[in-house]
N, C-alpha and C positions, 0 to 999 in steps of 0.2 A: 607295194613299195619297191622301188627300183634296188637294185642289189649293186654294192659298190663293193671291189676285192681285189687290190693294190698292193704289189711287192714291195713291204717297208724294210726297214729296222725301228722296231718300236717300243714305247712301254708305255703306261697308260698314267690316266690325272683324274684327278676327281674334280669338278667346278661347279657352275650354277652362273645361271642369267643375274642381272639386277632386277629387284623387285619393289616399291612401293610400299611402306612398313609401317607400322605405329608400335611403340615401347608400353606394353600390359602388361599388368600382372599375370606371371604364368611365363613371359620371355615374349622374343619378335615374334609380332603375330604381322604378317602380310597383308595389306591391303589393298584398296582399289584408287589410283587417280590418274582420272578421266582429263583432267587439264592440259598432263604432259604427256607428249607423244614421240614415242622409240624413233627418230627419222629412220637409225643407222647402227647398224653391227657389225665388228669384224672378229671372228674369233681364227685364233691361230693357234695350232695345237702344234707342240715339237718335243722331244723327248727330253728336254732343260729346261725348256720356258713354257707357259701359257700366257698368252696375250689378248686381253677382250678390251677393243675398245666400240666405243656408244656415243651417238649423237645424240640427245635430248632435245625436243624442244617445247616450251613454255607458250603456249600459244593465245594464255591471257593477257589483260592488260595489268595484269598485277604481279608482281615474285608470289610465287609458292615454296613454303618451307616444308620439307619433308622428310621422314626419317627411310635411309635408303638402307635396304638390308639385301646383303650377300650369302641364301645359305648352302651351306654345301651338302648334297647328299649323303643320309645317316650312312656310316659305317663302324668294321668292327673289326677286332685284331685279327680274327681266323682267317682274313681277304686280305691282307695290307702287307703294302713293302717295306722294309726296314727304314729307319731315320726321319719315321712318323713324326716326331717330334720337329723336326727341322722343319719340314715340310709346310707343315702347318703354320709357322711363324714366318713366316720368305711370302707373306701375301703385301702388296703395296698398291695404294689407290694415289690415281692421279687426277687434280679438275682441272680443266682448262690450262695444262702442265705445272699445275702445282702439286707437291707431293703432301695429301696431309693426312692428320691422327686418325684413325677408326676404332672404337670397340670392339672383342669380340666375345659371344654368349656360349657356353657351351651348358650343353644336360646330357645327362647318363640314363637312359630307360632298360629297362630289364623288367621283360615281360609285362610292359604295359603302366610299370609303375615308375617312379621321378626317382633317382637315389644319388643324385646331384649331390647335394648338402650331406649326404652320408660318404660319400666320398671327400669331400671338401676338408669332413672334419678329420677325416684319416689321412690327411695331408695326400691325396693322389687325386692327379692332375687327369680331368675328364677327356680336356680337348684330346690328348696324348698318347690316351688309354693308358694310363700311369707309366708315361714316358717309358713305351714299347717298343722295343728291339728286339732285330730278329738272331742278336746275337747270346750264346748259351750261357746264361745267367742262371741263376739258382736264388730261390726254386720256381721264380718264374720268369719270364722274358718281359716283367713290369721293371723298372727300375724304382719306381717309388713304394712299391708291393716289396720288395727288398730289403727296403730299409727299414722295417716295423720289425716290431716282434713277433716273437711265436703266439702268441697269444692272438694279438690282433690283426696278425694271416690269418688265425683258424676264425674266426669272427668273422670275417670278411670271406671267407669259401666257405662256410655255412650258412651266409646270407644268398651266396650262388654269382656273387659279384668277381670271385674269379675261381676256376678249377686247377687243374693241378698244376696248368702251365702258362694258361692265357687268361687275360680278362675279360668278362664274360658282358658286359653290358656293351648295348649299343648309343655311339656320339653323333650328337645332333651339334650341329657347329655354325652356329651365325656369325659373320660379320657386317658390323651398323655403321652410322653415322649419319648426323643430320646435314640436308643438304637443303640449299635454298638454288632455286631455278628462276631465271632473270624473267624479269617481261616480255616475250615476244624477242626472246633471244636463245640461240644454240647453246647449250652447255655440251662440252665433248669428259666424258669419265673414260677413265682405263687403267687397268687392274692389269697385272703380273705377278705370278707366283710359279711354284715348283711344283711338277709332279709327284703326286704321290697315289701310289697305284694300286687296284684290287689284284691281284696274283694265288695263280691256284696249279696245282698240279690236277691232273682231269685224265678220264681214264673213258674208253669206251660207252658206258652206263650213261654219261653223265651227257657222251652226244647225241645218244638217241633218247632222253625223255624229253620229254617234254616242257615241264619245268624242273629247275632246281628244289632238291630237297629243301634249304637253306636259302636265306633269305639273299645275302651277300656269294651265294657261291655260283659259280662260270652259267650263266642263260643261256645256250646256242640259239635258242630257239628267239630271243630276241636280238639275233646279229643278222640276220637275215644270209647265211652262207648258204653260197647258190654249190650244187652240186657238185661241180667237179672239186670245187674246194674239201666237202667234206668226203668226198672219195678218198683225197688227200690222206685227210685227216686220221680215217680210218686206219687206211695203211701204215701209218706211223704207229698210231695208237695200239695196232695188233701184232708191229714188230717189237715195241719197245716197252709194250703193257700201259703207258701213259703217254701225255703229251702235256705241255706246258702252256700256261693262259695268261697274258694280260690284261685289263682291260679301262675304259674309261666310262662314265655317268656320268650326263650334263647334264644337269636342270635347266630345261627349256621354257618351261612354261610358268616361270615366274614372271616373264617379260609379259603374260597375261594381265599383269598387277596396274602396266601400265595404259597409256589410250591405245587399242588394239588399231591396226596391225601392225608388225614392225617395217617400216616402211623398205628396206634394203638390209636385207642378212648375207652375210659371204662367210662361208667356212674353210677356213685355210690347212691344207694337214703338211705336216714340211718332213720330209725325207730324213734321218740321222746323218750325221755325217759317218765320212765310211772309219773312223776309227772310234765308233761308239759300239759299248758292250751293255748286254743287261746284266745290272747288277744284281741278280738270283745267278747262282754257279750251278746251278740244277739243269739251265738249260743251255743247251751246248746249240742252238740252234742260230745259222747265219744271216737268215731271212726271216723274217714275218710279213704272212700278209696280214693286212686289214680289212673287216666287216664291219659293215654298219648299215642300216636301213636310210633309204634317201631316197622322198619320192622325188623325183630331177634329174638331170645330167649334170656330170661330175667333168670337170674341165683338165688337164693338166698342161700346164701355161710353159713349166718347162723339168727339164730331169727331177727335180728334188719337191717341185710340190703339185698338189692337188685340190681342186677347188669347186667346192659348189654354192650355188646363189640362189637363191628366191625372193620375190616381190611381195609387198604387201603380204608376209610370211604372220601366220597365226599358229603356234605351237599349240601340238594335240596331245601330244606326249615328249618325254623324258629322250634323249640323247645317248646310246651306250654304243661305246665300239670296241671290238674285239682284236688283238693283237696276237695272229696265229702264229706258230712254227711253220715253213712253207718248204719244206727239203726233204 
């Protein structure tokens, strides 16, 4: 894989492709159709917006109605940036520039098991992780864990659904809606939402294994950082004991759901503007580069962005890029 490592100002988004879906018991299970075919992608990554838009097209002589599902890669409070909450709800779908309604599914798993409906009934909000903030609440950084009693916090950290400070389960987050695809006609969808970012403090350890202890915690080993970068990295991390991380997770290979290939992908990354800060005060850092694996060349068309394309693109795996300290 080609190594791409770019002086940003960044912070990262969590997303996911469209995918092909049918409504089961059990929640959005993803499917296969063969009928409609990806022409066209643009995704556009910036530190206030994400922008994915998609050309469809219906290549039978008849409409196909289908249940279109957006999911986002599971996450958990120990990785995430504050105003989770906001974040999550700032999602908006457009067809053919109409803006309309979508559903969204959320589940809570911890360790393997559903505890959705056990949170439900304790009035705290899955998609949210009981409306999490990274600001100093008591006695935990849930807001809706807050408002219970004593009694039914200790019920609920005795089940392991949260410990002393954070909530412990991991959120699976779909969003649906049914779409219908004309005959032998382009359907154009495009979605916009806010960033909302995995963020870790990361120390030495954590650059040289190999993988991550944790599930959700900083990968190096999947950002593909070519050498001089984590020379870099080093030196920071042995002057100052840590170093700070942002990052992003695309689901890529949902677009698999549809008629393979995707006929035209373009990834756009766009520069911050220069009076943007990240909102963690932890890091004092004026640069970021960026890491991400990309087998191609990488374009930059002009000062503020960066760009790469692929043909007939067939996703083999998942999408993460890293947002380093560069100083």
């Amino acid at each position: 894989m080609r190594i791409l490592t770019l002086l940003l100002l960044a912070a990262a988004v969590t997303m996911a492709n469209d995918g092909a879906a049918s409504t089961a018991a059990g929640g959005i299970q993803l499917g296969h159709e063969e009928r409609i075919s990806l022409e066209k992608e643009r995704l556009t990554i910036s530190v206030s917006k994400i922008i994915v838009e998609y050309e469809f097209l219906n290549e039978t002589d008849k409409d196909v109605s289908t249940e279109v599902a957006f999911p986002l890669p599971a996450y958990e409070a120990t990785s995430l940036d504050n105003d989770l909450a906001r974040k999550i709800e700032d999602f908006h779908v457009w067809v053919d520039g109409h803006e309309i309604p979508y559903r969204t599914e959320a589940r809570a798993l911890l360790g393997g098991k559903d505890y959705t409906a056990r949170l439900r009934e304790a009035g705290i909000d899955v998609a949210s992780l009981g409306h999490f903030s990274d600001r100093e609440l008591e006695p935990t950084f849930s807001e809706d864990f807050n408002r219970l009693t004593a009694q039914q916090q200790k019920q609920l950290r005795n089940e392991g659904l949260f410990n002393e400070f954070f909530p412990m389960w991991e959120a699976h987050v779909t969003h649906h809606w049914q779409q219908t695809f004309p005959a032998h006609k382009t359907l154009r969808i495009r979605h916009e939402y806010a960033p909302a970012s995995g963020q870790m403090l990361t120390g030495l350890d954590d650059l040289t294994q190999a993988k991550p202890e944790r599930r959700h915690q900083a990968s190096f080993s999947q950002w593909c950082i070519e050498p001089s970068l984590r020379r870099k990295l080093t030196a920071l991390m042995a002057r100052d004991g840590y170093s700070f991380v942002s990052w992003v997770d695309y689901v890529l290979t949902t677009a698999n759901t549809w008629k393979k290939p995707i006929g035209d992908f373009e990834l756009i990354v766009e520069r911050p503007k220069p009076d943007w800060s990240p909102e963690q005060p932890i890091s004092s850092a004026k640069h970021y580069a960026v890491s991400f694996c990309w087998a191609g060349p990488v374009s930059q068309p002009d000062a503020d962005h960066f760009v790469a394309r692929a043909k007939s693109f067939v996703p083999t795996q998942e999408l993460s890029v890293a947002f380093l300290p560069d100083q």
